[in-house]
C-alpha positions as CSV (number, residue, x, y, z in Angstrom):
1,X,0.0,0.0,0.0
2,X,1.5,3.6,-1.2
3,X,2.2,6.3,1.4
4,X,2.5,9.7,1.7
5,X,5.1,9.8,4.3
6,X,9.0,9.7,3.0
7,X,10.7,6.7,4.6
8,X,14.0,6.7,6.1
9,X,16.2,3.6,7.0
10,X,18.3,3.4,9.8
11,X,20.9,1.4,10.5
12,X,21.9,2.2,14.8
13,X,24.0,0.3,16.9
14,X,23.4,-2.1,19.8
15,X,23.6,0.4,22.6
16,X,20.9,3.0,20.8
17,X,18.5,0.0,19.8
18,X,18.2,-0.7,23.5
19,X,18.3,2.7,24.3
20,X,14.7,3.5,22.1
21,X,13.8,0.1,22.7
22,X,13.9,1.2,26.6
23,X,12.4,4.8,26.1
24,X,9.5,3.1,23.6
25,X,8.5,0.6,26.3
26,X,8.8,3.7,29.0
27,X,6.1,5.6,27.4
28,X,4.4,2.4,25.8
29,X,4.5,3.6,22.2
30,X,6.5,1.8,19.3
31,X,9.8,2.0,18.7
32,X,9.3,4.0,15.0
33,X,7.2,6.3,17.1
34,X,9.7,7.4,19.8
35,X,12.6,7.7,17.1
36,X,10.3,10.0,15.4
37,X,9.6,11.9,18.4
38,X,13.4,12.3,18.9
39,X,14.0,13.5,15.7
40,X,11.2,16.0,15.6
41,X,12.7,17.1,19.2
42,X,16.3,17.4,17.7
43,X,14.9,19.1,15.0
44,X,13.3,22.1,16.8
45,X,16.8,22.3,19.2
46,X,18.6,23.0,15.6
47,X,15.8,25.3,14.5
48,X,16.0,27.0,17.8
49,X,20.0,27.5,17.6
50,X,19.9,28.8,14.3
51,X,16.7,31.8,15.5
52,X,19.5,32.3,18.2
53,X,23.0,32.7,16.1
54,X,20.5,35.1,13.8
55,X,18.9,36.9,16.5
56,X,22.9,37.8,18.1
57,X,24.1,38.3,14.7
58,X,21.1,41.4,14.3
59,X,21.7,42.5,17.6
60,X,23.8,45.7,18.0
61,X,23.5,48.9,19.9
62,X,22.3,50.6,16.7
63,X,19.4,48.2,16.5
64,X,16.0,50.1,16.9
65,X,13.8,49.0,19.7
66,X,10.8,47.4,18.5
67,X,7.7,47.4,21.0
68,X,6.4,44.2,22.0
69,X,2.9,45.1,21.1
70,X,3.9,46.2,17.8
71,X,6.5,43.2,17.2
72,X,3.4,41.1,16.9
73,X,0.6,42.8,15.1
């Protein structure tokens, strides 16, 4: 049966199978599930260093103050 979702193959060695077979069986979900869950998690840690290195590199004392009211209209 086709799917929609892109499929990755891993190949991990003894020590991390056992790791996500322990975290999967901690919070009763499948082993495919956690690893997902990991790599969406590791995902959004990259995504948040990269809004960091951007937000230093743009701020400098001739930066103009933006009010938080008006940062998010």
């Amino acid at each position: 049966m086709p799917t929609t979702k892109y499929r990755v193959n891993l190949s991990v060695s003894p020590d991390l199978k056992k790791a996500l077979q322990k975290l999967a069986k901690r919070d009763r979900t499948s082993v495919a599930s956690k690893t997902l869950d990991l790599v969406r998690t590791a995902l959004e840690i990259e995504e948040d260093a990269i809004l960091l290195k951007l937000a230093k590199e743009r701020e400098t004392k001739k930066s103009a103050y933006v009010p938080h009211d008006d940062a998010w209209v």
